[in-house]
C-alpha positions as CSV (number, residue, x, y, z in Angstrom):
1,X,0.0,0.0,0.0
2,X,2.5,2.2,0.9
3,X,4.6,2.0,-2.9
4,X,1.9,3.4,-4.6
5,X,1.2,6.5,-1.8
6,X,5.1,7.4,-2.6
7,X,4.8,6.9,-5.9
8,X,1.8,9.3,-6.2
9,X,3.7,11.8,-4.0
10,X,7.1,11.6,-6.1
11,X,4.7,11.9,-8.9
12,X,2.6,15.3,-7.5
13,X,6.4,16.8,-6.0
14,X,7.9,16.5,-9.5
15,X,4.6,17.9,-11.0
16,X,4.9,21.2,-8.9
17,X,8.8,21.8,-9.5
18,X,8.2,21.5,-13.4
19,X,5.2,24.2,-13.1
20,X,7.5,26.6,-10.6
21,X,10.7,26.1,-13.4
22,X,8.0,26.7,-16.2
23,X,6.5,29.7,-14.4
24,X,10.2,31.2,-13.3
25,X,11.2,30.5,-17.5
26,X,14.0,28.5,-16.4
27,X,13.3,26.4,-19.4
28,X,12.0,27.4,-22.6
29,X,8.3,28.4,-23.3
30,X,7.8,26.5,-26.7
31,X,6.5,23.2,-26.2
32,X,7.0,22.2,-30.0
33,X,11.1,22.3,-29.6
34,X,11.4,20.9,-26.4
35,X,13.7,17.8,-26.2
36,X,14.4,17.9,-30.0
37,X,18.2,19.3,-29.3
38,X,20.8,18.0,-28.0
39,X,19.7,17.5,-24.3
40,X,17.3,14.8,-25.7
41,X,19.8,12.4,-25.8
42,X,21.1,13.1,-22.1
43,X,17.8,12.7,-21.0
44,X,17.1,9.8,-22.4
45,X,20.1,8.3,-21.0
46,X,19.8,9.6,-17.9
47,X,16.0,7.8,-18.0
48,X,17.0,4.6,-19.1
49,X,20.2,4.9,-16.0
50,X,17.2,5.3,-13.7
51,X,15.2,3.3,-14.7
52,X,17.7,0.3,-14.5
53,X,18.9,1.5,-11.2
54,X,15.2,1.2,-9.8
55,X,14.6,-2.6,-11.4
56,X,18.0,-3.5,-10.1
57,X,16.7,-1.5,-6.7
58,X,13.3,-3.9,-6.8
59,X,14.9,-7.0,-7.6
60,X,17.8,-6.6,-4.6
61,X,14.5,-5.8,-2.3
62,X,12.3,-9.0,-3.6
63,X,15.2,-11.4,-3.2
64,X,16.1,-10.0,0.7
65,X,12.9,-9.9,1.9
66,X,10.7,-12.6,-0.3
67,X,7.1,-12.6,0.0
68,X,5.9,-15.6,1.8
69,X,2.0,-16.9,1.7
């Protein structure tokens, strides 16, 4: 129960820094060119690093605590 409440806060915390940084114009205004330079590929990257880093995270949990019936 608890995975998704985090997840759903991570989720609503990221949400409200991306408005602030889009409010403050940290970032560009135009939607159409956004991730289409350069940083794209860094970002992707940087996604797919996480990502692993998370299933590797889930897997080392799973097999130290396994879920008995």
């Amino acid at each position: 129960m608890w995975l998704p409440v985090v997840a759903h806060f991570i989720n609503n915390g990221l949400a409200v820094i991306v408005y602030f940084i889009y409010g403050k114009e940290f970032v560009e205004s135009d939607l159409d060119t956004l991730g289409s330079g350069s940083e794209g590929l860094i970002l992707i990257l940087l996604s797919l690093f996480f990502t692993a880093m998370l299933i590797w995270f889930i897997y080392r949990t799973e097999k130290s605590f396994p879920v008995t019936k």
